[in-house]
Backbone as a chain_set.jsonl record, in Angstrom:
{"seq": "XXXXXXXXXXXXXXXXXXXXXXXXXXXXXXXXXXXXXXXXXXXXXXXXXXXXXXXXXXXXXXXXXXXXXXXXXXXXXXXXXXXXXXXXXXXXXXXXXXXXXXXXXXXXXXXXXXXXXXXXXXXXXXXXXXXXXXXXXXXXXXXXXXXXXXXXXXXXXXXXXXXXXXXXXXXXXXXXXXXXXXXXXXXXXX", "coords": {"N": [[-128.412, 242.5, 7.627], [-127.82, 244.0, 9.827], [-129.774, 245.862, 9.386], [-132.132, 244.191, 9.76], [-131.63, 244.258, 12.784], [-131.917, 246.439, 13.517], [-134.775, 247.314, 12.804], [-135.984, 245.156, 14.516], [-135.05, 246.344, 17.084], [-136.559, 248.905, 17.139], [-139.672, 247.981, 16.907], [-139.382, 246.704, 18.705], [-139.148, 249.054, 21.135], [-141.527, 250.443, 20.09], [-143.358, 248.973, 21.398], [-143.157, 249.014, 24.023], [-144.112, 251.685, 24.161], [-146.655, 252.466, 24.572], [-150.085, 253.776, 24.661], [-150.108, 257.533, 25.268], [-147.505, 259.559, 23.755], [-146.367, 262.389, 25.258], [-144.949, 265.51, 24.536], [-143.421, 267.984, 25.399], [-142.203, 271.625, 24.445], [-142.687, 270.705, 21.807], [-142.15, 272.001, 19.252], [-139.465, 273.012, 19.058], [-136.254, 272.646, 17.739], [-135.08, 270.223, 19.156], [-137.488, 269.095, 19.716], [-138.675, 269.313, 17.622], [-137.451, 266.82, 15.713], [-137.391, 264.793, 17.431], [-140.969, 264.391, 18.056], [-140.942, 264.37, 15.244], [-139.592, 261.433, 14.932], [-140.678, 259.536, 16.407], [-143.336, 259.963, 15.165], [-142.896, 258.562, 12.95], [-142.321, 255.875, 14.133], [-144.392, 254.921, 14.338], [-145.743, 255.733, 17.035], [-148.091, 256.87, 19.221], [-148.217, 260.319, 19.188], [-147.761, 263.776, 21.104], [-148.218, 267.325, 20.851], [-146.91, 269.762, 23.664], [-145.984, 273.123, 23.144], [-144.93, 276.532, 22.728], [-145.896, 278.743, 20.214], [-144.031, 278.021, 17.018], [-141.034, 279.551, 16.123], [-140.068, 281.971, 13.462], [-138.032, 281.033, 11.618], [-137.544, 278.635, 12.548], [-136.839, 275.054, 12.647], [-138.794, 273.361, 13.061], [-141.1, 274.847, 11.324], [-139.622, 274.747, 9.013], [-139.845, 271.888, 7.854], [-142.348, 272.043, 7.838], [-143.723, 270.915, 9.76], [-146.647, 271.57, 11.595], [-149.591, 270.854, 12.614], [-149.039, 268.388, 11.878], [-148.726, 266.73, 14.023], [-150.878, 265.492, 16.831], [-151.506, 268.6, 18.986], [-150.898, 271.472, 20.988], [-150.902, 275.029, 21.712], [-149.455, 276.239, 24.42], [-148.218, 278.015, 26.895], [-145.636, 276.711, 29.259], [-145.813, 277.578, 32.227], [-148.314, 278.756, 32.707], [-150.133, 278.201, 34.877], [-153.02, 276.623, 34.868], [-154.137, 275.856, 32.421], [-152.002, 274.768, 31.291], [-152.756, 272.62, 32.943], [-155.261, 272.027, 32.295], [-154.584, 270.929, 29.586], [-153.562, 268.985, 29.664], [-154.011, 267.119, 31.312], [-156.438, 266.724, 29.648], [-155.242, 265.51, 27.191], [-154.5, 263.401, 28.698], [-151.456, 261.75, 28.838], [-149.04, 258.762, 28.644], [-146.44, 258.707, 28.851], [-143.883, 261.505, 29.376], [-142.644, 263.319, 27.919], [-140.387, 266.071, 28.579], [-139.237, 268.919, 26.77], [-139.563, 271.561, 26.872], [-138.322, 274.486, 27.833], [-136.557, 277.728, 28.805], [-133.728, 278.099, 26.805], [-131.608, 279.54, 26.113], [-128.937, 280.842, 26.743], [-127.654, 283.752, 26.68], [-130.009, 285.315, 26.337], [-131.073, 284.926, 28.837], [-129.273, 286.686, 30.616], [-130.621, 288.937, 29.769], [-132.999, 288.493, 30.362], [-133.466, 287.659, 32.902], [-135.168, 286.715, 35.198], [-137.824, 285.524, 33.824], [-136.799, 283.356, 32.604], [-136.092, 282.054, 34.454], [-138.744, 281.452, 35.941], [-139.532, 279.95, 33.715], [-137.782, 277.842, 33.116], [-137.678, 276.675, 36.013], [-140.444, 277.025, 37.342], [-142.107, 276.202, 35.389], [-141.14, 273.582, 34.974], [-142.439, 272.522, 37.605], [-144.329, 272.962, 37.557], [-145.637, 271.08, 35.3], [-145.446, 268.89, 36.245], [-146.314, 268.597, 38.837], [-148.7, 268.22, 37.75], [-148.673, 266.4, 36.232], [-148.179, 264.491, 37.957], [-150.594, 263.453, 38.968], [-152.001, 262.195, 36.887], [-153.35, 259.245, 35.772], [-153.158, 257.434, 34.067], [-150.176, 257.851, 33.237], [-146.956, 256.742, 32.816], [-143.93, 257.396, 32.613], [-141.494, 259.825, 33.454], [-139.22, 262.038, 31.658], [-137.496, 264.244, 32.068], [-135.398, 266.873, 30.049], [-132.117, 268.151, 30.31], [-129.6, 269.884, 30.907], [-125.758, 269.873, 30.046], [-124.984, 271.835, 31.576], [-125.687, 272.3, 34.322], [-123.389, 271.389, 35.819], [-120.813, 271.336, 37.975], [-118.045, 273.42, 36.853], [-115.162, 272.745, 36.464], [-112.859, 273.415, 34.706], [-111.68, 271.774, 33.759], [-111.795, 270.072, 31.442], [-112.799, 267.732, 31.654], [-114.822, 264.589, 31.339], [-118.776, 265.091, 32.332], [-120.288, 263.359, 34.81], [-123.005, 261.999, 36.3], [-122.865, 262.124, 38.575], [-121.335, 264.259, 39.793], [-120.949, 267.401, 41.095], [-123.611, 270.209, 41.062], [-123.713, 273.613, 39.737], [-124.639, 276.78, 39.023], [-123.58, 279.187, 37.445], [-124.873, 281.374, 36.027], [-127.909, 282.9, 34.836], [-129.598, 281.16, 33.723], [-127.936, 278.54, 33.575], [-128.055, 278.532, 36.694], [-130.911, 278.503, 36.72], [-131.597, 275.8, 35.346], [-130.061, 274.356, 37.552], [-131.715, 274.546, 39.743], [-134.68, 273.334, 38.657], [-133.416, 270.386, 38.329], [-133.177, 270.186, 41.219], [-136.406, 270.514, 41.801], [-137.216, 268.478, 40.36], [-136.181, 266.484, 41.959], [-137.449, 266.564, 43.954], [-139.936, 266.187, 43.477], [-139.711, 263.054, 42.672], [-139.825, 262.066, 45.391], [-142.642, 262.79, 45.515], [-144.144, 261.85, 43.598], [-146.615, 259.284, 42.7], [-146.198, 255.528, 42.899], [-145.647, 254.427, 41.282], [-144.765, 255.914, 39.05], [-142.339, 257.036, 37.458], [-139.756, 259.227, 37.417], [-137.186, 260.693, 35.524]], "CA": [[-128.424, 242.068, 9.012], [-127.86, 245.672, 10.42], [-131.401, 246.567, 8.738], [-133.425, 243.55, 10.329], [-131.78, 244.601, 13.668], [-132.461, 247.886, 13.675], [-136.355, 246.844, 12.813], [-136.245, 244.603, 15.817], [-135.516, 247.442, 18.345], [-137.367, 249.992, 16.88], [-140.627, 247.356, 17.267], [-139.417, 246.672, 21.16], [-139.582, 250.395, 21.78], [-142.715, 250.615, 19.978], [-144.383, 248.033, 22.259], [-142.9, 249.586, 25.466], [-144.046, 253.49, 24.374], [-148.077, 252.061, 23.904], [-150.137, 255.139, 24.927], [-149.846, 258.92, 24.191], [-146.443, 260.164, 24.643], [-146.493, 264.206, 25.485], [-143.86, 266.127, 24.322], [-143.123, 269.403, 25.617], [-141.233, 272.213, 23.535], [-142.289, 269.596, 20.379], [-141.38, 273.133, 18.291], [-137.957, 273.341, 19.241], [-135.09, 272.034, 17.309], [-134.965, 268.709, 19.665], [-138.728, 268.522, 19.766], [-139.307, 268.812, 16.389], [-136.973, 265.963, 15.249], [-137.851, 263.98, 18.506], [-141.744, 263.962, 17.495], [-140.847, 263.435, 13.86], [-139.369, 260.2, 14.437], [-141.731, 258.643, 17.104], [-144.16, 259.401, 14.421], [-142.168, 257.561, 11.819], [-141.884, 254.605, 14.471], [-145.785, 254.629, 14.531], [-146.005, 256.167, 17.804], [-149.433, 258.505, 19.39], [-147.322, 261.496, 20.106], [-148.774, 264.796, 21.286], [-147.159, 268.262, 21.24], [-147.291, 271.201, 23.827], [-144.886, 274.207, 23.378], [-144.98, 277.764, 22.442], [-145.848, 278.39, 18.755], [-142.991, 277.956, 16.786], [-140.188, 280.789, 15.944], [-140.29, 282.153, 12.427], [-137.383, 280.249, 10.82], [-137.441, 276.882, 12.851], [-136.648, 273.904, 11.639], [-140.789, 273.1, 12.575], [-141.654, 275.804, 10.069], [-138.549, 274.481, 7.763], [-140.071, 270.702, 7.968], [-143.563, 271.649, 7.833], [-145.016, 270.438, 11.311], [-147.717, 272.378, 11.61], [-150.508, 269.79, 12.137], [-148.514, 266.395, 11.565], [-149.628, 265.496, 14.762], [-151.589, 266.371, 17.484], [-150.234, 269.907, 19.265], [-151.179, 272.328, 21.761], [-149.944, 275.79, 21.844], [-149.904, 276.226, 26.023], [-147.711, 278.383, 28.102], [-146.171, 275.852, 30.584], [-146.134, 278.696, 33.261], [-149.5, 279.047, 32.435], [-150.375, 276.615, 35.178], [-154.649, 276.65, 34.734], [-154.167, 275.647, 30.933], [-151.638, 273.501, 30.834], [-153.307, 271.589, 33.453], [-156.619, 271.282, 31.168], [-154.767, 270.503, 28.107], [-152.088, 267.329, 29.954], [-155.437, 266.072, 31.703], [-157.162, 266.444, 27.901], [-154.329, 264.459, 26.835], [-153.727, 261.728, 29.525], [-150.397, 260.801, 28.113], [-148.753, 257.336, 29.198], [-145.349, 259.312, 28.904], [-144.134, 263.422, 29.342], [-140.635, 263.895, 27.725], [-139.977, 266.934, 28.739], [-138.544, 269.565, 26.673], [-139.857, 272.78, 26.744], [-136.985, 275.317, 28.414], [-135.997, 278.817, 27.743], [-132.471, 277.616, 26.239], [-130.775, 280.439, 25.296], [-127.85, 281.946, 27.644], [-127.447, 285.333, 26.345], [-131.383, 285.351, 26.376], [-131.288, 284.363, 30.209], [-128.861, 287.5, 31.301], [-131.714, 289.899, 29.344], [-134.557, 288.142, 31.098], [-133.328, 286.427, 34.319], [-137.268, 286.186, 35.983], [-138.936, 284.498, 33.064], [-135.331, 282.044, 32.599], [-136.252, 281.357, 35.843], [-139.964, 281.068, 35.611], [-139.67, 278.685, 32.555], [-137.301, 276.501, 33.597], [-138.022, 276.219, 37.155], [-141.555, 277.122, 37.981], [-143.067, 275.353, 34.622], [-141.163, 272.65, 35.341], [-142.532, 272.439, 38.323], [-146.574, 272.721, 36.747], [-146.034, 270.078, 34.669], [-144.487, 267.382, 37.068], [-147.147, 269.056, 39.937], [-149.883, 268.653, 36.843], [-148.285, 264.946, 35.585], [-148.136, 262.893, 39.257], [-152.054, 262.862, 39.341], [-152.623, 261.357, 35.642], [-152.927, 257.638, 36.667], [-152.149, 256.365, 32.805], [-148.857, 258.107, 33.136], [-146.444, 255.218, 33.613], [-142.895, 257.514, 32.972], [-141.528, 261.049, 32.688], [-138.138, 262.101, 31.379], [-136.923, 265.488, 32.115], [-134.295, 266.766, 29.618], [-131.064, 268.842, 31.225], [-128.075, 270.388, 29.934], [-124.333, 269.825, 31.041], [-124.362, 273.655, 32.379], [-125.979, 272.013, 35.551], [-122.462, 270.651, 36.3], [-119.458, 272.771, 38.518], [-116.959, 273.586, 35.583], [-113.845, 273.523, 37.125], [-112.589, 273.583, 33.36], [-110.472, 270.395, 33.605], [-111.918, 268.996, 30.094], [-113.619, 265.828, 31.573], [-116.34, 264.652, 30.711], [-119.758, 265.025, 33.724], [-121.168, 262.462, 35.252], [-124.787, 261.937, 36.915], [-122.885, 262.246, 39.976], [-120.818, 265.869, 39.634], [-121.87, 268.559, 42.248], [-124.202, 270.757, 40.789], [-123.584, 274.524, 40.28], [-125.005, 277.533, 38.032], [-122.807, 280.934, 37.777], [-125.356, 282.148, 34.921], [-128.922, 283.276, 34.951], [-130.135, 279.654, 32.787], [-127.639, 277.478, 34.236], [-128.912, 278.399, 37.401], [-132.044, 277.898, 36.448], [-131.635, 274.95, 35.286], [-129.645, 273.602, 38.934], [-132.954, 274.754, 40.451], [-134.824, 272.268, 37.594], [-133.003, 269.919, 38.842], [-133.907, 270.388, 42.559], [-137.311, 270.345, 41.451], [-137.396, 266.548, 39.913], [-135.487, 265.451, 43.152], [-138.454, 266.73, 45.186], [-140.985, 265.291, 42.955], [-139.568, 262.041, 43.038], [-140.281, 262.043, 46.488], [-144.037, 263.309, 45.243], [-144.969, 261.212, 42.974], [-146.95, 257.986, 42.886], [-145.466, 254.883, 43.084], [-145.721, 253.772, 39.622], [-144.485, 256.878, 37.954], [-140.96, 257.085, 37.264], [-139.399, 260.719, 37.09], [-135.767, 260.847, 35.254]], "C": [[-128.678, 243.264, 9.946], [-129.666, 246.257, 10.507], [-132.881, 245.914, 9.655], [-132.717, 243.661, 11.996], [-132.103, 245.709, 14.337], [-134.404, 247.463, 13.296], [-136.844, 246.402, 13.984], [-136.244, 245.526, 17.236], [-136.165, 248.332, 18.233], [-138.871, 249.257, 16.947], [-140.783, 247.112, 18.334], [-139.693, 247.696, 21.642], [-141.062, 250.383, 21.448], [-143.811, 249.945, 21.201], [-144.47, 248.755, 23.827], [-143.414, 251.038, 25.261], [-146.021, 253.158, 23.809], [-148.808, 253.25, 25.176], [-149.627, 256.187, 24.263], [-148.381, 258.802, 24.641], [-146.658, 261.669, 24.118], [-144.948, 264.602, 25.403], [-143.406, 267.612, 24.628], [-142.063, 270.342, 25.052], [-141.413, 271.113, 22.101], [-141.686, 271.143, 18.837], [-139.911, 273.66, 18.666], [-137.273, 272.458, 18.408], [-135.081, 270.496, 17.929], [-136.561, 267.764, 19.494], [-138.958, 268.419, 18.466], [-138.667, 267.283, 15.898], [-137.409, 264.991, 16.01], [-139.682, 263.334, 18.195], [-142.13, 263.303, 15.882], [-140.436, 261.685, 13.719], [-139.907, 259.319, 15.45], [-142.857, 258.701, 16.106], [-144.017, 258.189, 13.72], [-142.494, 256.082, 12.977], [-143.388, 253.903, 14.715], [-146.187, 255.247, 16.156], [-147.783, 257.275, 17.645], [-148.165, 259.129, 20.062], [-148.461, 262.399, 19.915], [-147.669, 266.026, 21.904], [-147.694, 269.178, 21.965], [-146.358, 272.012, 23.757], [-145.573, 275.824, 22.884], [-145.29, 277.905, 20.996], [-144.192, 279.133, 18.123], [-142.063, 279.217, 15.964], [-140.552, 280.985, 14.277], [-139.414, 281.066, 11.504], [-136.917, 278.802, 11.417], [-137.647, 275.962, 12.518], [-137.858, 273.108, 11.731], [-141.319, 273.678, 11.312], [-141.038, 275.192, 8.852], [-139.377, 273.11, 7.28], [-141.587, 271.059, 8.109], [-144.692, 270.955, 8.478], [-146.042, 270.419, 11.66], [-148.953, 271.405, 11.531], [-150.329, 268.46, 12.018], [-148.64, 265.443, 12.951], [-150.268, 266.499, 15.974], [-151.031, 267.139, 18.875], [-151.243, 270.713, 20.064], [-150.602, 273.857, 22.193], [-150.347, 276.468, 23.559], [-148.205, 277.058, 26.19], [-147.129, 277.444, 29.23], [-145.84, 277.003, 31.75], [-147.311, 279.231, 33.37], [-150.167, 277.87, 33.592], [-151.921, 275.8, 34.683], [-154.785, 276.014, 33.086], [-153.521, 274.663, 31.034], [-152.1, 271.91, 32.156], [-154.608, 270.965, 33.216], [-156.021, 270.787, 29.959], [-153.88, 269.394, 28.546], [-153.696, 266.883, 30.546], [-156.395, 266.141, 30.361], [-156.688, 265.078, 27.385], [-154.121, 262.986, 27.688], [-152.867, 261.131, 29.074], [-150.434, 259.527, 29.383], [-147.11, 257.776, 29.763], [-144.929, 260.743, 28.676], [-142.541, 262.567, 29.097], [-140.621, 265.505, 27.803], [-138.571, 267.982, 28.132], [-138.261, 271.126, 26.901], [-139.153, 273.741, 28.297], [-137.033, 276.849, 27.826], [-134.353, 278.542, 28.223], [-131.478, 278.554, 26.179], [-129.774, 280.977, 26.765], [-128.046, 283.181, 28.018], [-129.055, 286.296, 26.763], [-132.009, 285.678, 28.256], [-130.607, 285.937, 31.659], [-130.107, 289.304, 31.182], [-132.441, 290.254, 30.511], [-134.494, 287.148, 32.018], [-135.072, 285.817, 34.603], [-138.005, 285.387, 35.361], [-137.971, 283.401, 32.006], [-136.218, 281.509, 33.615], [-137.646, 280.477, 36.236], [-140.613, 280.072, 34.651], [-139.36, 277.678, 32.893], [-137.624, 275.91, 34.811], [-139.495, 276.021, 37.545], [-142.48, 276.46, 36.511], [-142.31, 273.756, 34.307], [-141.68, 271.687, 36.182], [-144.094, 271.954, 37.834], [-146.396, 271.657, 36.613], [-145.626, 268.737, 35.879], [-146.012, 267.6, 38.159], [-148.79, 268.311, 38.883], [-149.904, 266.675, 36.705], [-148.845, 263.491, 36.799], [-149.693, 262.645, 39.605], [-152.713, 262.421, 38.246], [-152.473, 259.862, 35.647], [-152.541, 256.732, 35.7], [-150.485, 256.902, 32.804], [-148.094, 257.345, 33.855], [-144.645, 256.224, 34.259], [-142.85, 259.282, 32.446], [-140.385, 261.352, 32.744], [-137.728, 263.351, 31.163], [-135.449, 265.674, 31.166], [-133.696, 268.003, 30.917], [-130.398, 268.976, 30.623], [-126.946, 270.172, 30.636], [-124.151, 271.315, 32.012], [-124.931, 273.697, 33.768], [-125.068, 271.669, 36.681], [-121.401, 271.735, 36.83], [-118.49, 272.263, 37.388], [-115.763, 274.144, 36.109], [-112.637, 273.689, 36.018], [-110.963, 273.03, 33.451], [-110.683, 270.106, 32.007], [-112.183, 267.839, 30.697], [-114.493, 265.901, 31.597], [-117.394, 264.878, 32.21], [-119.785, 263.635, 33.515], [-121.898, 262.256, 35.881], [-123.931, 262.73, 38.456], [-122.152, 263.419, 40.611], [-121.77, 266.48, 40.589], [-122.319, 269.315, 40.862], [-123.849, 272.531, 40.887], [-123.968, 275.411, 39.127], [-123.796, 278.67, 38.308], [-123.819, 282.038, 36.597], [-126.769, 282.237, 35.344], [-129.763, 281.135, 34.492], [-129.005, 278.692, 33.521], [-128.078, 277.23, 35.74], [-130.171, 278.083, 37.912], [-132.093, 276.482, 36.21], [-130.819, 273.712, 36.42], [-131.024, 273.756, 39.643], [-134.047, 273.851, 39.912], [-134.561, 271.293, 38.288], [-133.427, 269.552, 40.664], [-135.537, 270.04, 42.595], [-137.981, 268.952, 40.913], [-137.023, 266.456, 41.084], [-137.033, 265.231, 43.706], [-139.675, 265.939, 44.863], [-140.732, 264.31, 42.895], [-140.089, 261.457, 43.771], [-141.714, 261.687, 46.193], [-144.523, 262.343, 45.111], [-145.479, 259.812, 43.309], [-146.258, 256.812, 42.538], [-144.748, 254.107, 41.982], [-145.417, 254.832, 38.3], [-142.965, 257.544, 38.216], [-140.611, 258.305, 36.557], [-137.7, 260.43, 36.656], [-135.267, 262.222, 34.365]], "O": [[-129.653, 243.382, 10.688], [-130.381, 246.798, 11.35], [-133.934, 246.427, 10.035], [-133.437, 242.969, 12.716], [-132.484, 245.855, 15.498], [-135.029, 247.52, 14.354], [-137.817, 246.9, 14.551], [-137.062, 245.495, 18.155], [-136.546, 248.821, 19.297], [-139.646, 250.202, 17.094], [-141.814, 247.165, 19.005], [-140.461, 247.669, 22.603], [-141.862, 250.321, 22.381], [-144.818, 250.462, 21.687], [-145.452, 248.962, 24.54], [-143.17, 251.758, 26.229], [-146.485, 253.64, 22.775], [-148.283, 253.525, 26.255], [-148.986, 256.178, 23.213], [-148.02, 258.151, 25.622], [-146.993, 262.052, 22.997], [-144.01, 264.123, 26.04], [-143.002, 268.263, 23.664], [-140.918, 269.901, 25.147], [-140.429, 270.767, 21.447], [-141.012, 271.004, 17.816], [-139.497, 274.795, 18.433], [-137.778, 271.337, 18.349], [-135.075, 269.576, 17.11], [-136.805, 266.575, 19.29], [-139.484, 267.374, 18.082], [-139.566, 266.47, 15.683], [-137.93, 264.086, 15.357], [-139.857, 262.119, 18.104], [-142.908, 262.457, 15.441], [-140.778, 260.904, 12.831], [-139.521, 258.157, 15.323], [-143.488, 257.649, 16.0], [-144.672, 257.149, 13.777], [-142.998, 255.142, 12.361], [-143.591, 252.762, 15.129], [-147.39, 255.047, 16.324], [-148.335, 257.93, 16.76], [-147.424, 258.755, 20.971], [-149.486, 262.302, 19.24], [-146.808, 265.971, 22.781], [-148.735, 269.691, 21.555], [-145.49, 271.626, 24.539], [-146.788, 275.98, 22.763], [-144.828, 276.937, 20.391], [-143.525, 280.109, 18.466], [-142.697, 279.792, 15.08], [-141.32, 280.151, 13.798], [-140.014, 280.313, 10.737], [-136.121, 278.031, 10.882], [-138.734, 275.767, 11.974], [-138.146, 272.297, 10.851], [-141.883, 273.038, 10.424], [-141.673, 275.074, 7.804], [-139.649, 273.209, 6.084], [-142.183, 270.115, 8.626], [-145.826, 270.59, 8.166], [-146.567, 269.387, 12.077], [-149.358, 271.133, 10.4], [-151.178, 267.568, 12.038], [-148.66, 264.222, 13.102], [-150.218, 267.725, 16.077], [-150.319, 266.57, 19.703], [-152.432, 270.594, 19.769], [-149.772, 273.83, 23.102], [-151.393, 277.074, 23.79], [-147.204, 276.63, 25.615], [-147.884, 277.249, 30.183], [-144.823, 276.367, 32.025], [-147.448, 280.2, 34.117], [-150.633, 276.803, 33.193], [-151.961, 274.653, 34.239], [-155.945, 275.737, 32.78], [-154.081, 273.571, 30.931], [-151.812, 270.714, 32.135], [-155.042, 269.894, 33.639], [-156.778, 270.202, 29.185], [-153.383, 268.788, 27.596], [-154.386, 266.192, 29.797], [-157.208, 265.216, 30.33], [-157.286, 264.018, 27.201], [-153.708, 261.883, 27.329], [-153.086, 259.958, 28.77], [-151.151, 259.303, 30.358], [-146.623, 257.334, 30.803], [-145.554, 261.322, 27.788], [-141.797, 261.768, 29.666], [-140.944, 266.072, 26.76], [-137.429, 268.008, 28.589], [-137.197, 271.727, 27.053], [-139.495, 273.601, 29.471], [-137.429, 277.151, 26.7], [-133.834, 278.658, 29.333], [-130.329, 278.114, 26.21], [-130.33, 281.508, 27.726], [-128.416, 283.676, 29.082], [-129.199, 287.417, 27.25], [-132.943, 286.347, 28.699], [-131.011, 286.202, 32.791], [-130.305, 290.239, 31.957], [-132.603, 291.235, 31.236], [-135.144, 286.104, 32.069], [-135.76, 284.853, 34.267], [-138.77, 284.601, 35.921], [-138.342, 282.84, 30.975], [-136.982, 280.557, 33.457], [-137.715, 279.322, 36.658], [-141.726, 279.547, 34.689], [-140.072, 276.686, 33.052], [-137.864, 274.702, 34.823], [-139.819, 274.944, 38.045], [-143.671, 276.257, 36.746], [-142.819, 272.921, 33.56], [-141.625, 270.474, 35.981], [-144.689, 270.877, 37.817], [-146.789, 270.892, 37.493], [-145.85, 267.548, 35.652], [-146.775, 266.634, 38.183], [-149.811, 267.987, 39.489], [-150.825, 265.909, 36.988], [-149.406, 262.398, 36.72], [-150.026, 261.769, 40.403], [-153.919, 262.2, 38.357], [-151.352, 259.371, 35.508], [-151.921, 255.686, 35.892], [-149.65, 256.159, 32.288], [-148.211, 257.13, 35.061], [-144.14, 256.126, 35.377], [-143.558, 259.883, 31.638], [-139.937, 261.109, 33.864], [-137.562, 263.658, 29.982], [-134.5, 264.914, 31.355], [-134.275, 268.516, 31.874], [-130.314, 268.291, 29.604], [-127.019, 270.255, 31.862], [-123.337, 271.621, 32.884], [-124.836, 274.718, 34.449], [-125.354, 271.591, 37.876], [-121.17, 272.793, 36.243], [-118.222, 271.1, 37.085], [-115.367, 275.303, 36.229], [-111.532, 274.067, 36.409], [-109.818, 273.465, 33.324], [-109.664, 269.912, 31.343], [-111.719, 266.829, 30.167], [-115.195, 266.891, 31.801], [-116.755, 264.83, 33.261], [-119.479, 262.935, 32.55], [-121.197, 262.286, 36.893], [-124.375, 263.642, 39.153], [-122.277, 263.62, 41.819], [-122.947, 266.207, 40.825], [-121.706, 269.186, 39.802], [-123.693, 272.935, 42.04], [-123.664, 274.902, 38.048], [-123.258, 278.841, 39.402], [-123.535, 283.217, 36.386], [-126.969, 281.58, 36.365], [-130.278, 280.285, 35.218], [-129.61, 277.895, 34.238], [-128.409, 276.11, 36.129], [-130.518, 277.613, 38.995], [-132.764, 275.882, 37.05], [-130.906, 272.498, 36.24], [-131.356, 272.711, 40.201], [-134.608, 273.377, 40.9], [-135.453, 271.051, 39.101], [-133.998, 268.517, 41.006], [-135.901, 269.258, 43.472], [-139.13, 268.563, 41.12], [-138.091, 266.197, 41.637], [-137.643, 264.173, 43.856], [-140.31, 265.227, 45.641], [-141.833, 263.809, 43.123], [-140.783, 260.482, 43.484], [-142.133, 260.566, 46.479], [-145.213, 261.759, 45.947], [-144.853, 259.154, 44.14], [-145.478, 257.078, 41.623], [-143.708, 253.455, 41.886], [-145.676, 254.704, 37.103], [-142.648, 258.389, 39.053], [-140.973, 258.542, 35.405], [-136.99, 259.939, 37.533], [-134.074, 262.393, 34.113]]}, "num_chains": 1, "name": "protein.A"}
């Protein structure tokens, strides 16, 4: 029973995800698993990120090719705005971040420049592709003021960075609001 309901929603998504979907960061840890199993569900997926680290679980799993991939800069704006208009997805999940913390106190400027200002490309790059129906920005809890109660966030928590990357990523944030605004009427930013 379990088996033929699980079939049934995984065929409803399918129907609702018709078009490319664009995956950004698809060589990261989330992206790789994330394009692995839209393949599996029969999905067109399409990857852009950075090429992938030496021991990542892309490299581990053998990615390389399993579907179709772009290695783009998104701060690169001139590129990745020939290779998302190449593509014409239907859908941008948005992963591609520099993630790392520790990484972020190194190299504040290009934290900042990743998360914020190639967030910014792609959304700036996305709202004039007219098959693009939706686009789904990921985010991390470190967007949230940590007044280090132990409860859980919720959508509706003030917003606050104290770190190089969480900051970045409140600024992220700021950045979808505005595009919201932007975009066309028929293209849904979350």
């Amino acid at each position: 029973k379990y088996a033929l309901i699980m079939v049934s929603k995984v065929n409803s998504l399918k129907e609702k995800l018709q078009g490319k979907i664009l995956v950004t960061g698809h060589t990261g840890f989330k992206g790789t698993w994330l394009t692995l199993l839209l393949q599996k569900i029969g999905c067109d997926v399409v990857g852009i990120s950075l090429p992938p680290e030496k021991n990542s679980l892309y490299n581990i799993l053998e990615r390389h090719s399993e579907i179709e991939e772009y290695f783009v800069d998104i701060r690169d704006y001139s590129n990745l705005s020939r290779i998302v208009n190449l593509i014409k997805p239907s859908f941008i999940i948005h992963l591609a971040a520099q993630p790392i913390v520790s990484f972020s106190y190194q190299y504040p400027l290009e934290t900042f420049q990743t998360n914020v200002m190639g967030t910014a490309n792609l959304l700036n790059i996305a709202c004039d592709i007219g098959e693009l129906k939706s686009i789904v920005v990921s985010t991390t809890d470190k967007v949230y003021l940590n007044t280090e109660t132990h409860k859980s966030f919720i959508e509706d928590d003030p917003l606050f960075g104290k770190d190089p990357y969480s900051c970045s990523k409140v600024a992220a944030e700021s950045v979808i609001a505005a595009w919201r605004l932007l975009a066309n009427r028929k293209t849904q930013i979350a």
